[in-house]
C-alpha positions in Angstrom: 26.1 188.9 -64.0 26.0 190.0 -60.2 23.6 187.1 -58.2 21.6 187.7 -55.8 20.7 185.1 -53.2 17.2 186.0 -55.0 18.2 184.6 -58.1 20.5 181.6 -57.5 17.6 180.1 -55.1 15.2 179.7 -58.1 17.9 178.5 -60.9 20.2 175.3 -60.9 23.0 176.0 -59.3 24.7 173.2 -61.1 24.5 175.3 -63.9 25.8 178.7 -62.7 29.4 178.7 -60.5 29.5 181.7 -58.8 33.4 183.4 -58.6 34.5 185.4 -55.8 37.1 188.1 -56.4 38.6 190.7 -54.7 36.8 190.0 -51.7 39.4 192.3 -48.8 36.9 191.0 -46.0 37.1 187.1 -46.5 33.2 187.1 -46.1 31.6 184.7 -48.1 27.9 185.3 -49.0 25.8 183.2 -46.8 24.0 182.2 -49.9 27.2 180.3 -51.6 28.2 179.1 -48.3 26.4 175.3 -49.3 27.4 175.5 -53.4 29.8 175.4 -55.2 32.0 178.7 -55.9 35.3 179.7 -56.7 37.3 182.1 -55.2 39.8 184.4 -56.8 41.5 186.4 -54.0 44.5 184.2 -53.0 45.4 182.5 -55.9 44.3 183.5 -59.7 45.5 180.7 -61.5 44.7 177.3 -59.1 41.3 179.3 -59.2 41.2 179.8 -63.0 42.3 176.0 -63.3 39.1 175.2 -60.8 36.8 176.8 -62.9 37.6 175.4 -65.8 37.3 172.4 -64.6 33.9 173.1 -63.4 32.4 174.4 -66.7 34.2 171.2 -68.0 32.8 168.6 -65.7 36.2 167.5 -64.4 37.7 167.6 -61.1 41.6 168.9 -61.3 41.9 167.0 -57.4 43.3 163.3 -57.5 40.8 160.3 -56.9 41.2 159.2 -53.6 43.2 155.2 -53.3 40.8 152.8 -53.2 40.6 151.4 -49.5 40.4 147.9 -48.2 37.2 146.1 -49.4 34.6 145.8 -46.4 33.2 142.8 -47.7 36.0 140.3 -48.1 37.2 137.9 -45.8 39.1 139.4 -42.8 40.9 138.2 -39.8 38.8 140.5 -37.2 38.3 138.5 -34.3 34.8 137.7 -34.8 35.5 136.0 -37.8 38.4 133.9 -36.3 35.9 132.6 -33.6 33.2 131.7 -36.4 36.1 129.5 -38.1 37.0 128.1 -35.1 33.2 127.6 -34.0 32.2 126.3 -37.4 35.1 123.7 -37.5 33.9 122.2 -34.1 30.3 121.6 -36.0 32.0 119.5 -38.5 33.5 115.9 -39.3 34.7 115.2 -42.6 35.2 111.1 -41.5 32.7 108.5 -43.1 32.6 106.3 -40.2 33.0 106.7 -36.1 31.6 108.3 -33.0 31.3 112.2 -32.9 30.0 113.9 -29.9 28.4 117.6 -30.1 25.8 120.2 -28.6 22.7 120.1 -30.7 21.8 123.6 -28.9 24.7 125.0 -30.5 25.8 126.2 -34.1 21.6 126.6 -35.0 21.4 123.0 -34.3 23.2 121.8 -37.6 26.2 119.5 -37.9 28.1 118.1 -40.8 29.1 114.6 -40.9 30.9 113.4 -43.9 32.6 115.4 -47.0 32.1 115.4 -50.6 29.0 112.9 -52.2 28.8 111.1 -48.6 28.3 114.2 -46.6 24.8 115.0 -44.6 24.3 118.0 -43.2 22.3 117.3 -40.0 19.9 119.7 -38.3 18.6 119.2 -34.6 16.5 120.8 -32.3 15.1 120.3 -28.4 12.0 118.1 -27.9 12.6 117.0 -24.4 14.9 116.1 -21.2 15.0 112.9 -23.2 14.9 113.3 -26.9 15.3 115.7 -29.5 13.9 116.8 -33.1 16.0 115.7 -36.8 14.6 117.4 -39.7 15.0 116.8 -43.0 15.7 120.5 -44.4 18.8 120.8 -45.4 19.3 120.5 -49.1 21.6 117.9 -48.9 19.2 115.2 -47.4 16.4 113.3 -49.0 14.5 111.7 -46.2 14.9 110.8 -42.2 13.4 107.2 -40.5 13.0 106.8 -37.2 14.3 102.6 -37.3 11.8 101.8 -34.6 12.7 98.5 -33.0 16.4 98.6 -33.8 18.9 98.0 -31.0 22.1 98.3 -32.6 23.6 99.5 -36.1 24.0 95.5 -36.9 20.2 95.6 -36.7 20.2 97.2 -39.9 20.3 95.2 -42.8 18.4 97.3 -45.5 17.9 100.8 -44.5 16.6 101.9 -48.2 13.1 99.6 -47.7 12.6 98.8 -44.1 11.5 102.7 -42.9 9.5 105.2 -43.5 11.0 108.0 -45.3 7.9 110.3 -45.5 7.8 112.9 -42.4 9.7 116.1 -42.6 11.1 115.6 -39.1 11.5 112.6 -36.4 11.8 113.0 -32.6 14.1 110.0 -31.7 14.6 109.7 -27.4 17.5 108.7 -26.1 19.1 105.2 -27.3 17.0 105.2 -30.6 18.3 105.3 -34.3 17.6 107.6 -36.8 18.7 106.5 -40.4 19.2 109.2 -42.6 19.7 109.4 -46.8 21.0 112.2 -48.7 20.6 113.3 -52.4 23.0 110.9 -53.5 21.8 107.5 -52.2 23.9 107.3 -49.3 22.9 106.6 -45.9 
């Protein structure tokens, strides 16, 4: 059947695959120029293998190797720094003095590891205070120990404060007491 670019605009072209033979100008019809065709003028057989392969549904060309996956972990320099940032935001120890910039990391640090860590979350109240929220999964409630003056003050932090507010604005030289899902504070 001879197309026209009539006909093969109105049908599926995934049907029809138009062949290309003894074509002595190497002008391709503008019409096949975006489907799919094969042509017969260099090589008969590759083409004859083609179109087989075409009324088949199978491709006669190799798959392509499967490239490096986009989405796994890589050592770009951007990821490097966020290691290198996160691990600053972080202290695994259960006891001590850790110093840090609230304004940094989204506010949050981790203190602790495993069933006695509390991830902490801060943000800027004032020149002379700041806000602690509760969010974080990990905790179950924040106090603000009004009236304490040093940790020794603190004999029984599970009855002595309020528990109830979502977040506590502590100024400088105050204690916060927080607990997390397992009981520790």
């Amino acid at each position: 059947m001879i197309l026209t670019s009539e006909l093969i605009k109105n049908i599926n072209s995934e049907k029809i695959i138009p062949i290309v033979r003894c074509n002595k100008l190497k002008a391709i019809p503008t019409f096949l120029i975006t489907k799919r065709y094969v042509d017969f003028c260099a090589d008969f057989e590759s083409a004859y293998l083609e179109l087989i392969s075409g009324i088949h549904d199978e491709t006669t060309k190799a798959r392509p190797t499967v490239g490096k996956n986009l989405f796994e972990a890589s050592e770009s320099p951007i990821a490097i720094c966020n290691a290198i940032s996160s691990s600053q935001y972080s202290n695994p120890n259960s006891t001590g003095t850790v110093e840090f910039d609230y304004e940094n990391n989204n506010g949050c640090f981790v203190v602790g590891s495993g069933s006695m860590q509390f991830d902490l979350q801060f943000s800027s109240a004032s020149d002379a205070s700041i806000h602690m929220y509760n969010d974080p999964e990990n905790i179950e409630g924040i106090a603000l120990a009004d009236g304490v003056r040093s940790f020794s003050d603190i004999t029984n932090a599970s009855n002595a404060f309020d528990y109830t507010s979502r977040a506590r604005t502590p100024n400088s030289d105050e204690f916060v007491i927080v607990v997390n899902k397992n009981g520790f504070f």
